[in-house]
ZADRENZA-120119 format. One record per residue (C-alpha): residue in one letter; x, y, z. Coordinates in nm, 2 decimals. Layout:
<kefis>
{"A"; {X; Y; Z}},
...
</kefis>
This chain:
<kefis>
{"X"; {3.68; -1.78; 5.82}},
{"X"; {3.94; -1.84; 5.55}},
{"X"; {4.28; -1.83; 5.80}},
{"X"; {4.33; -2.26; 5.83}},
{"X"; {4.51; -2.41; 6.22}},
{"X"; {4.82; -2.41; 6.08}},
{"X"; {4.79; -1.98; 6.10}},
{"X"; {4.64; -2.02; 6.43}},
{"X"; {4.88; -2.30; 6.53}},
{"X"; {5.20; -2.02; 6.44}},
{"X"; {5.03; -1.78; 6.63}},
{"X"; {4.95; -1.95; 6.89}},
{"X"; {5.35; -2.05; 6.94}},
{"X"; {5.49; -1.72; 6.86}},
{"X"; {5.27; -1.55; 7.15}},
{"X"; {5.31; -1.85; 7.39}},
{"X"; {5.69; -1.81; 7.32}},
{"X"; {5.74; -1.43; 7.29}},
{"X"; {5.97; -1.51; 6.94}},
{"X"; {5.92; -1.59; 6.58}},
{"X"; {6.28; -1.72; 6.61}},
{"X"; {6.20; -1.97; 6.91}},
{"X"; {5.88; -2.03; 6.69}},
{"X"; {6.07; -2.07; 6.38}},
{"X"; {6.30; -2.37; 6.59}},
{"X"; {6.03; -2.57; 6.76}},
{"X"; {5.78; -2.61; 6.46}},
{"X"; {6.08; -2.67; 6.21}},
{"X"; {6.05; -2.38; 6.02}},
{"X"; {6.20; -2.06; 5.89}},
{"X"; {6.17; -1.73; 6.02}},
{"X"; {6.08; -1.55; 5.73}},
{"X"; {5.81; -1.85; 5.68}},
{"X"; {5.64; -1.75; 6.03}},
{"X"; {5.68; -1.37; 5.96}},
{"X"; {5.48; -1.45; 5.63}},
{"X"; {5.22; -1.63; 5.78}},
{"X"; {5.17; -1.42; 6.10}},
{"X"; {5.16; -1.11; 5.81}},
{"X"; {4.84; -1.31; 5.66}},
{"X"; {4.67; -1.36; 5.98}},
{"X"; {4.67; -1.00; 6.04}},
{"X"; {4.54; -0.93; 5.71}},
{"X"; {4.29; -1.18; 5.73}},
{"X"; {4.15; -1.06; 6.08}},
{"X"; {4.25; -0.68; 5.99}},
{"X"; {4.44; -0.63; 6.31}},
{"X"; {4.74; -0.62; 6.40}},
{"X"; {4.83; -0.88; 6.66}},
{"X"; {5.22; -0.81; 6.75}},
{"X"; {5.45; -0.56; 6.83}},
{"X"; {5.79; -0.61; 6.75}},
{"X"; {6.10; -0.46; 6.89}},
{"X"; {6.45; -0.59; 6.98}},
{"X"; {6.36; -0.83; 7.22}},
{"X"; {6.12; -1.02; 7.05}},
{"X"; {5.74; -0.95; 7.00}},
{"X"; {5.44; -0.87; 7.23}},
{"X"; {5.07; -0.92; 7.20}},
{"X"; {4.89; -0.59; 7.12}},
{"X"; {4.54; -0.58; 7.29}},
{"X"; {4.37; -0.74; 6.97}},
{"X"; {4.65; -1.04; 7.01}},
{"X"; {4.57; -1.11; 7.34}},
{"X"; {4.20; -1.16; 7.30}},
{"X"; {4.27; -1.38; 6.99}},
{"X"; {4.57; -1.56; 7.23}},
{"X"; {4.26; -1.62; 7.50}},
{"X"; {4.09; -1.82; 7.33}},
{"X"; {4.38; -2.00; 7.03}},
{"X"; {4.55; -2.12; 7.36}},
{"X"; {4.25; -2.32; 7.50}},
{"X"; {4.16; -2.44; 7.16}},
{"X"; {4.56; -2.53; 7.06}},
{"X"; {4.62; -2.69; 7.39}},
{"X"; {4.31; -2.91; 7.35}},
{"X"; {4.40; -3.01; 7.03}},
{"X"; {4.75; -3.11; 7.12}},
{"X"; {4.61; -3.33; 7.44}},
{"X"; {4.42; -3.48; 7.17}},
{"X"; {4.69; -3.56; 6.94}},
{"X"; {4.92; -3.70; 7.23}},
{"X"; {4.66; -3.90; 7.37}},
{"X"; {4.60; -4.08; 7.04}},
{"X"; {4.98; -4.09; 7.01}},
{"X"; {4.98; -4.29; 7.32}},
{"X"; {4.65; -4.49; 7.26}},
{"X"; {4.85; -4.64; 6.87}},
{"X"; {5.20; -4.66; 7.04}},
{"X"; {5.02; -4.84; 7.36}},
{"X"; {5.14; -4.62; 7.59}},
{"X"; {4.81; -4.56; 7.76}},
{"X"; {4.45; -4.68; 7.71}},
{"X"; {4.17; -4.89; 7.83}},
{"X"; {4.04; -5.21; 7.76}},
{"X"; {3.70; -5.36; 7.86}},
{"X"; {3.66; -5.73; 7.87}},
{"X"; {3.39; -5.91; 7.98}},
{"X"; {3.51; -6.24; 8.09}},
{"X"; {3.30; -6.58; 8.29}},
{"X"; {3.42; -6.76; 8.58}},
{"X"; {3.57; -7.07; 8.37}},
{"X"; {3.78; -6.86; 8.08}},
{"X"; {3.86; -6.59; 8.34}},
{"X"; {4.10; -6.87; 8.57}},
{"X"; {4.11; -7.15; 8.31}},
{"X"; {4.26; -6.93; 8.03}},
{"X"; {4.29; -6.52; 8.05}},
{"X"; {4.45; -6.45; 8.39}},
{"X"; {4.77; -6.66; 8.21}},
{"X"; {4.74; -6.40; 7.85}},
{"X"; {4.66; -6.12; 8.11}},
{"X"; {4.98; -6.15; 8.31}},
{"X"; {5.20; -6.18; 7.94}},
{"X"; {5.00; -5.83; 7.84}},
{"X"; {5.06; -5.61; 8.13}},
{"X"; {5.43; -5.73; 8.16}},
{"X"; {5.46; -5.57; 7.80}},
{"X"; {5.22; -5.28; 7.82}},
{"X"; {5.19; -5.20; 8.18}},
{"X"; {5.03; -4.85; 8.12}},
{"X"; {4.70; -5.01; 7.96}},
{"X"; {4.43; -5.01; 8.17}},
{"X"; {4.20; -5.36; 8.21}},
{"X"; {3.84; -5.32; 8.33}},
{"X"; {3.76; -5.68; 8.37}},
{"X"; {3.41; -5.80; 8.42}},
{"X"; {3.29; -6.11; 8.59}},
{"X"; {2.99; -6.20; 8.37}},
{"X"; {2.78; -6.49; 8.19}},
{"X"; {2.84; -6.62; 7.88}},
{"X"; {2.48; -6.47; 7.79}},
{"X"; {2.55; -6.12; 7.98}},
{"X"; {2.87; -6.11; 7.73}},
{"X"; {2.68; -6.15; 7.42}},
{"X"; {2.47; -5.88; 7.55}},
{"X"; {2.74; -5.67; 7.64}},
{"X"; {2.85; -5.68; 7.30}},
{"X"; {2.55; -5.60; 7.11}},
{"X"; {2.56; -5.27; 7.26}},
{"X"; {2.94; -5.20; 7.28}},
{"X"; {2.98; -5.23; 7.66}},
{"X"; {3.26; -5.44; 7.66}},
{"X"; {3.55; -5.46; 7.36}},
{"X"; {3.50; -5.88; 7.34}},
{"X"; {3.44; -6.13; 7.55}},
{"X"; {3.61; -6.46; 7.70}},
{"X"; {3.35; -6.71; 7.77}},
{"X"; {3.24; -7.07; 7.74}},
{"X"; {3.07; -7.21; 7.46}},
{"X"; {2.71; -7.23; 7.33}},
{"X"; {2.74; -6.92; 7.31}},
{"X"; {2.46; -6.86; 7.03}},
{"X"; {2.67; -6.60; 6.87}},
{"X"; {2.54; -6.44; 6.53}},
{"X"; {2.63; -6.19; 6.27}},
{"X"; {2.79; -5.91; 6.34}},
{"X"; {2.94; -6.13; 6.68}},
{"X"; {3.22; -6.33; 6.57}},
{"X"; {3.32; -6.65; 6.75}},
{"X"; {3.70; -6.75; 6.75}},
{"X"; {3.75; -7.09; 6.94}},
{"X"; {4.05; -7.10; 7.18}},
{"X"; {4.09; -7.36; 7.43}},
{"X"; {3.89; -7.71; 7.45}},
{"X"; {3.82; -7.82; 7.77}},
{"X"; {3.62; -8.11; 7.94}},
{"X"; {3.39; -8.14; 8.26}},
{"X"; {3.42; -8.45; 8.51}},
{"X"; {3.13; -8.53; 8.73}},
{"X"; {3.32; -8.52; 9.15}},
{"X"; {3.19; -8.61; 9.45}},
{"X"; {3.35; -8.59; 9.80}},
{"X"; {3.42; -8.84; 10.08}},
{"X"; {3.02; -8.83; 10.18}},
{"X"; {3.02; -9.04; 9.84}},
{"X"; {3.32; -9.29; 9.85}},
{"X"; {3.07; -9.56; 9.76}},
{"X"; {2.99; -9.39; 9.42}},
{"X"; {3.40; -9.43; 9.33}},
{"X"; {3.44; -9.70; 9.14}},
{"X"; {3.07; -9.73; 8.95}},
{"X"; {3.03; -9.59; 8.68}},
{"X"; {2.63; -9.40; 8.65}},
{"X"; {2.44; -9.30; 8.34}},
{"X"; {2.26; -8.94; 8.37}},
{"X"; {1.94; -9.10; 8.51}},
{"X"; {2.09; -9.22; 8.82}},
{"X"; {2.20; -8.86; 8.93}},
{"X"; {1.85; -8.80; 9.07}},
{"X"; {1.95; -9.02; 9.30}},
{"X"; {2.21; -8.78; 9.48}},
{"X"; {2.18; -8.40; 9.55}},
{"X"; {2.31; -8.21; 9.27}},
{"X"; {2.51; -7.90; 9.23}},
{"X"; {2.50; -7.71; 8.94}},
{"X"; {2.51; -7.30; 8.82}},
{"X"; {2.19; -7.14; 8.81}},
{"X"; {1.89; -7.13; 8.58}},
{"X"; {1.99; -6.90; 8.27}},
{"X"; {2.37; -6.95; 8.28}},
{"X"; {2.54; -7.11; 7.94}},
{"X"; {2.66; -7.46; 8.18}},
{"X"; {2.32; -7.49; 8.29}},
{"X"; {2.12; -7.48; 7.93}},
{"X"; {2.47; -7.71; 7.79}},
{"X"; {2.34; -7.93; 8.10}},
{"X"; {1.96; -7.87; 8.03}},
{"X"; {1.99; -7.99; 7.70}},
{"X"; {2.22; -8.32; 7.74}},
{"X"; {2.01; -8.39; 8.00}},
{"X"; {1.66; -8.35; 7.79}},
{"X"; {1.82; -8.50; 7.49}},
{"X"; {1.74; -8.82; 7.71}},
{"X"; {1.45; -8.75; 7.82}},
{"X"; {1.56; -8.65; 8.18}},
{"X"; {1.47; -8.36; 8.31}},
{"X"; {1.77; -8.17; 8.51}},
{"X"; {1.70; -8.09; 8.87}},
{"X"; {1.96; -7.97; 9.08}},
{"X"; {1.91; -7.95; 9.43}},
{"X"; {2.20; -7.64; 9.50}},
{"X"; {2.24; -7.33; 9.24}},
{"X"; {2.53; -7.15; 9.27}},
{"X"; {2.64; -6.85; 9.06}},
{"X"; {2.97; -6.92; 8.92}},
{"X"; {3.18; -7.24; 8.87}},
{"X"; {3.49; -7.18; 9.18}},
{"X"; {3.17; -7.22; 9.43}},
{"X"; {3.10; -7.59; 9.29}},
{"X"; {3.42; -7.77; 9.46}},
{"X"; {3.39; -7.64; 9.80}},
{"X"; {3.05; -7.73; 9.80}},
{"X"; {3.14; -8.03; 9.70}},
{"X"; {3.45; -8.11; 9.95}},
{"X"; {3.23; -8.01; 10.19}},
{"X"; {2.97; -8.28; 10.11}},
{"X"; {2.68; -8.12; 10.02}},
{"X"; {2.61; -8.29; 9.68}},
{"X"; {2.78; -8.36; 9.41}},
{"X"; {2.91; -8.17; 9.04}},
{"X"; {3.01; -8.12; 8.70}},
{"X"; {3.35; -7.91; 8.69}},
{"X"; {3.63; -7.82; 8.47}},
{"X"; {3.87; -8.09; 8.48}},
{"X"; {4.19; -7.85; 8.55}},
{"X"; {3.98; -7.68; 8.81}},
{"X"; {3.93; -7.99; 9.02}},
{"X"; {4.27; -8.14; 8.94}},
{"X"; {4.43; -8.03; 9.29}},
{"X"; {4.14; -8.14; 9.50}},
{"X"; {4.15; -8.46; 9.34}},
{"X"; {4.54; -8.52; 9.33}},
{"X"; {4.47; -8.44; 9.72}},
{"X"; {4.22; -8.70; 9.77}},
{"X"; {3.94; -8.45; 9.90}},
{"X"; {3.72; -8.52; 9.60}},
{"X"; {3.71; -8.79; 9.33}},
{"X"; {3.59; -8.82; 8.97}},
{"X"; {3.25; -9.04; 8.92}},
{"X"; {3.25; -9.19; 8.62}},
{"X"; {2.94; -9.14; 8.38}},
{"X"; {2.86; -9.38; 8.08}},
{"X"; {2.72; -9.07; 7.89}},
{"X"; {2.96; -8.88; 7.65}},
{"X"; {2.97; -8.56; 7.83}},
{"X"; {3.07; -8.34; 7.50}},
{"X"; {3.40; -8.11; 7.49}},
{"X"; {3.35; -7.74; 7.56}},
{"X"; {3.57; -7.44; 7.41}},
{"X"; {3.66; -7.07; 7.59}},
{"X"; {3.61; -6.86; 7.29}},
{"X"; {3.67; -6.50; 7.22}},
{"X"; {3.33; -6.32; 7.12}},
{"X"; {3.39; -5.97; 6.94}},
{"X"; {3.11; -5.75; 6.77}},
{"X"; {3.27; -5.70; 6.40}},
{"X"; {3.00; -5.41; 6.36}},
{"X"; {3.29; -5.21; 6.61}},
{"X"; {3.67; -5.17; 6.56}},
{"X"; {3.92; -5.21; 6.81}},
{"X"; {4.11; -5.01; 6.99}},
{"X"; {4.52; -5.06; 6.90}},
{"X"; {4.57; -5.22; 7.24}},
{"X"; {4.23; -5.43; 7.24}},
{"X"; {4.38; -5.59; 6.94}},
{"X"; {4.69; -5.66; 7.06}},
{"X"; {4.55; -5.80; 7.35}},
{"X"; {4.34; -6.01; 7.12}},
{"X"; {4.70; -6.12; 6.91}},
{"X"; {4.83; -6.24; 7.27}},
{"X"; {4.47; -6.43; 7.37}},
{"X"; {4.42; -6.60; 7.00}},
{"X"; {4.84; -6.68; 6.97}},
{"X"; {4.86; -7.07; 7.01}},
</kefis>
């Protein structure tokens, strides 16, 4: 086939349109142009495909089977066009993130809530994951980055921006008063009932491995699944827990839990953004990204 879309594109708006002059007008052309072109169309497909008269043109038989089937293809194409239009001017679009418990309330909802003010016709699939979920997420383009909490063992072609440092306090509620104004190393935990996320999550290896480090083994007595189920737990007596310090903040300004202090350095964590380099974001995923990473 040696007739190009731009042929097939003139065609295509001289039969929707029933005029080379209306033609001529919406594609920015002259009429004589779309005359010439339609004239090489025809010769190319040796058929004539209008009929002209005073009124404008019609179809002849062989137009209208060629129209059948240009229209579909033209209309597709220009769907196409306008949806990428939409997707670079951030008009429309999606954006997956995968995001844990603690970056999800301790950091994104905030950048969220400035996003959607400014681009309120992106779409967010948010989902509630583990720091090590994310990173497999990523590996096989699930998700377009992650927000999660740090170790998160990222390599190459996963890229690791830091964000937002944040430290954990040990709390314990009213059940516990006694513990408030001692101060315990790590080997006197095993003394209370301990609450702490589950086996295979990024707080319980960070845990796992302060713990070991002196030669202590951790043993908590209540797994939960994700961070916001520790305080309750806690305020409601049944053990004691490591938490963000901004997530217990209000129960502790309200006196229904207090900080134990430990003689261990507990070390400072970080919510990080997690991207696969390996694939290229979409023009609202990295503006997103601009808004999470601005300072």
């Amino acid at each position: 086939m040696s007739a190009n879309f731009e042929y097939y594109k003139i065609f295509y708006f001289v039969a929707k349109y029933k005029s080379i002059t209306q033609a001529a007008n919406l594609l920015m052309s002259s009429q004589p142009s779309i005359s010439r072109t339609i004239k090489l169309l025809e010769e190319e497909l040796r058929c004539k495909l209008f009929v002209r008269s005073q009124k404008g043109v019609s179809l002849t038989h062989e137009g209208e089977e060629l129209f059948a089937h240009v229209r579909r293809a033209c209309e597709e194409i220009f769907i196409g066009e306008k949806s990428l239009k939409d997707i670079s001017t951030l008009q429309d679009g999606l954006i997956r993130i995968g995001a844990s418990e603690t970056a999800l309330h301790g950091f994104l909802l905030v950048k969220l809530k400035s996003f959607h003010s400014m681009y309120p016709n992106i779409k967010l699939l948010i989902q509630n994951v583990t720091t090590p979920e994310a990173i497999d997420h990523l590996k096989y383009d699930k998700i377009d980055f992650a927000i999660v909490t740090t170790p998160t063992d990222a390599y190459a072609p996963l890229e690791e921006t830091k964000l937002l440092p944040f430290r954990e306090i040990l709390i314990a509620g009213p059940h516990f008063k006694h513990l408030k104004d001692q101060v315990l190393h790590l080997e006197d935990l095993k003394q209370y009932p301990l609450i702490s996320l589950s086996k295979g999550t990024t707080t319980y290896t960070f845990y796992e491995k302060i713990f070991s480090s002196r030669k202590l083994y951790l043993e908590p007595d209540i797994e939960v699944a994700t961070t916001d189920l520790i305080l309750p737990m806690v305020t409601h007596d049944l053990g004691i827990g490591f938490i963000p310090e901004e997530f217990a903040a209000r129960a502790v300004n309200a006196q229904e839990v207090f900080e134990i202090r430990v003689a261990e350095e507990i070390p400072f964590r970080n919510i990080c953004l997690v991207e696969n380099t390996k694939y290229p974001l979409s023009a609202a995923a990295f503006q997103l990204k601009k808004i999470i990473c601005e300072k």
